[in-house]
C-alpha positions in Angstrom: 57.7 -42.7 -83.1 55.7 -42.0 -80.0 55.4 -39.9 -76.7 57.2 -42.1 -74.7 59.7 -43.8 -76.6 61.5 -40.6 -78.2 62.3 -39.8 -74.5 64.1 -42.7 -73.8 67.8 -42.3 -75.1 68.6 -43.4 -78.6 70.6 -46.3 -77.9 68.0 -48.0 -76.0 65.0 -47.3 -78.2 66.0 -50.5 -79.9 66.2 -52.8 -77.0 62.6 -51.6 -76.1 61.5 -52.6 -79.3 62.8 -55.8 -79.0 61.7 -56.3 -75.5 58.3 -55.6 -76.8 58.4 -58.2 -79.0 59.3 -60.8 -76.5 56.6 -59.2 -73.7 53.9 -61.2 -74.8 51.6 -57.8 -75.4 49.9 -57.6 -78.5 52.4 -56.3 -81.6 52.0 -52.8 -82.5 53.1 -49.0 -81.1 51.0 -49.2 -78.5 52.6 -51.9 -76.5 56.0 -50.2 -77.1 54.8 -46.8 -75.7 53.7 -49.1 -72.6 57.1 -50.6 -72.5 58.9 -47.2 -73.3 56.8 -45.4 -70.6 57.5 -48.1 -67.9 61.2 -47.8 -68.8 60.9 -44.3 -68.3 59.3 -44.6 -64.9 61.7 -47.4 -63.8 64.6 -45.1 -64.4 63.3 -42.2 -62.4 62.8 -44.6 -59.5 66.6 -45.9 -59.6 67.9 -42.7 -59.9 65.5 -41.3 -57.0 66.9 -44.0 -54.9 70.4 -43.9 -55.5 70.0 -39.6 -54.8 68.0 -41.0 -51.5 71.2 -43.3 -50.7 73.7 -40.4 -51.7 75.1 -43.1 -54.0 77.5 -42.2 -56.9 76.9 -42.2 -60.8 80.2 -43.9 -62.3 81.1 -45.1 -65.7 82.9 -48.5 -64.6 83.4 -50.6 -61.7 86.5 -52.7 -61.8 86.1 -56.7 -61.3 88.3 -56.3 -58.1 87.0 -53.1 -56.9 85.7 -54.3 -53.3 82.9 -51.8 -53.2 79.4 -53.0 -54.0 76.9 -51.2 -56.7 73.6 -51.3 -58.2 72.8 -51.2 -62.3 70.0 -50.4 -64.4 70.5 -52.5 -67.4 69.2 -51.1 -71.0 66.0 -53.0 -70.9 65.3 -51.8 -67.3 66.7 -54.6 -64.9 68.1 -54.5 -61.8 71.1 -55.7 -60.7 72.6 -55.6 -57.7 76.7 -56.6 -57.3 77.5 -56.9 -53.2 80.9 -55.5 -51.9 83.8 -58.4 -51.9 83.8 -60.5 -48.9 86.6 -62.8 -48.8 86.7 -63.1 -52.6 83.1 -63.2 -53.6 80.1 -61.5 -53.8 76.6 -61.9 -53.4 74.5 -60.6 -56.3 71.0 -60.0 -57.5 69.4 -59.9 -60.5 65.5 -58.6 -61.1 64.4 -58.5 -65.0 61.9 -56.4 -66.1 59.2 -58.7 -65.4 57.7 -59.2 -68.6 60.1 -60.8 -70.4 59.7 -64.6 -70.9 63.4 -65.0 -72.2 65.3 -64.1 -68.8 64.3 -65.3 -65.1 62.1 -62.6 -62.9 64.8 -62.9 -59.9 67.8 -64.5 -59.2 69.8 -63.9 -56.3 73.6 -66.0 -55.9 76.0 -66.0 -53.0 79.3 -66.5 -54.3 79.1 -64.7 -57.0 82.1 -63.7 -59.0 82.3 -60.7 -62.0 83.9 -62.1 -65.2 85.5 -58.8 -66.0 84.8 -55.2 -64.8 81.6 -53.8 -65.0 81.0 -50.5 -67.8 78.1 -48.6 -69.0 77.0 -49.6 -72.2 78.4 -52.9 -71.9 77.2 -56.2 -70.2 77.7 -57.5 -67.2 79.1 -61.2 -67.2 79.4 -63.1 -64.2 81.7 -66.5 -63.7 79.9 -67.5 -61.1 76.4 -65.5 -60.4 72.8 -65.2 -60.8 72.8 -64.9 -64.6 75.8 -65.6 -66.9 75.3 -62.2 -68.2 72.4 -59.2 -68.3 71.7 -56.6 -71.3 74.2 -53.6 -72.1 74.4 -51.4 -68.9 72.6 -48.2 -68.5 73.6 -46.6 -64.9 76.0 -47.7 -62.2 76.1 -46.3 -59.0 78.4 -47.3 -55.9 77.6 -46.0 -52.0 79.7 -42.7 -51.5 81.4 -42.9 -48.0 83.3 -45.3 -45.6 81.1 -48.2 -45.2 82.2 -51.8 -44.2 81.0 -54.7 -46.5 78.3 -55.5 -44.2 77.1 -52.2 -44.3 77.5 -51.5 -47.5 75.4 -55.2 -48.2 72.8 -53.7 -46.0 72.3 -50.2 -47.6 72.5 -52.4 -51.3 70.0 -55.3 -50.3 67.5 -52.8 -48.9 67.5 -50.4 -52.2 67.4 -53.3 -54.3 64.1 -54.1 -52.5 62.4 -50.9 -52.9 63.5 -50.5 -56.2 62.2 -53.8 -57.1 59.0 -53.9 -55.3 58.2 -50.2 -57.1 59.4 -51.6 -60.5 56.5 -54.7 -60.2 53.9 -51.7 -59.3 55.6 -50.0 -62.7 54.7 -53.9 -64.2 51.2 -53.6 -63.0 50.7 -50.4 -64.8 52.0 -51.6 -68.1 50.3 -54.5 -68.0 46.7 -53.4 -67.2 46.9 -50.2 -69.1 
């Protein structure tokens, strides 16, 4: 294997090698160390900005938990889930970017989770931006008393970092 793919976790090494195949760089090691690497550098960026936001790690988020959250997805999307506001949600999705099977954004007010949200498992949506996104890596919810709209502030405004740095991590794979 290489540098940068034996430091991404085991489960995901996979997934990276199938997102390689569907990135439209050339077949071969090399692209999957780009992917592998960029992985790598998307995932310190969420978890720098979820420690910026004092935002909590947790294993699940129930369907009806009002609280809103952000996840990093196995082959390094973004999505973000809004707090409940009179029964729905407003949700984002951002893929990886180089990935001609999925759209680069989506964004859906209204949104409704199909079930509850768990690492290692997908997210499914009955009403959202995608049906459903890859097996989840990382959830994080905002520690603290926040009201929805705050909460939607705080979420909307990480998302758009984190997104904006992850097309700068895009750049870098691509050109390298």
């Amino acid at each position: 294997m290489g540098e940068f793919l034996d430091q991404v976790p085991e489960e995901i090494q996979s997934h990276i090698k199938e997102i390689t195949r569907t990135s439209g760089l050339p077949e071969g090691d090399e692209s999957v160390e780009k992917i592998a690497k960029g992985w790598l550098e998307k995932k310190q960026v969420f978890e720098e900005k979820i420690a910026e936001l004092s935002m909590e790690e947790v294993e699940s988020l129930e369907k009806d938990d009002e609280r809103g959250a952000l996840a990093l997805t196995y082959s390094g999307s973004l999505v973000n889930i809004g707090p409940v506001v009179d029964g729905v949600r407003k949700a984002g999705y951002a893929s990886i970017g180089l990935r001609s099977d999925v759209p680069d954004t989506a964004e859906r007010e209204g949104s409704v989770l199909a079930k509850d949200v768990a690492v290692d498992d997908t997210i499914e949506f009955e009403v959202g931006p995608v049906k459903n996104t890859s097996p989840i890596f990382k959830i994080a919810v905002l520690t603290g008393d926040y009201s929805a709209e705050e909460q939607e502030e705080k979420i909307s405004e990480a998302t758009q970092i984190i997104q904006e740095e992850f097309v700068e991590v895009n750049k870098t794979i691509i050109s390298d």
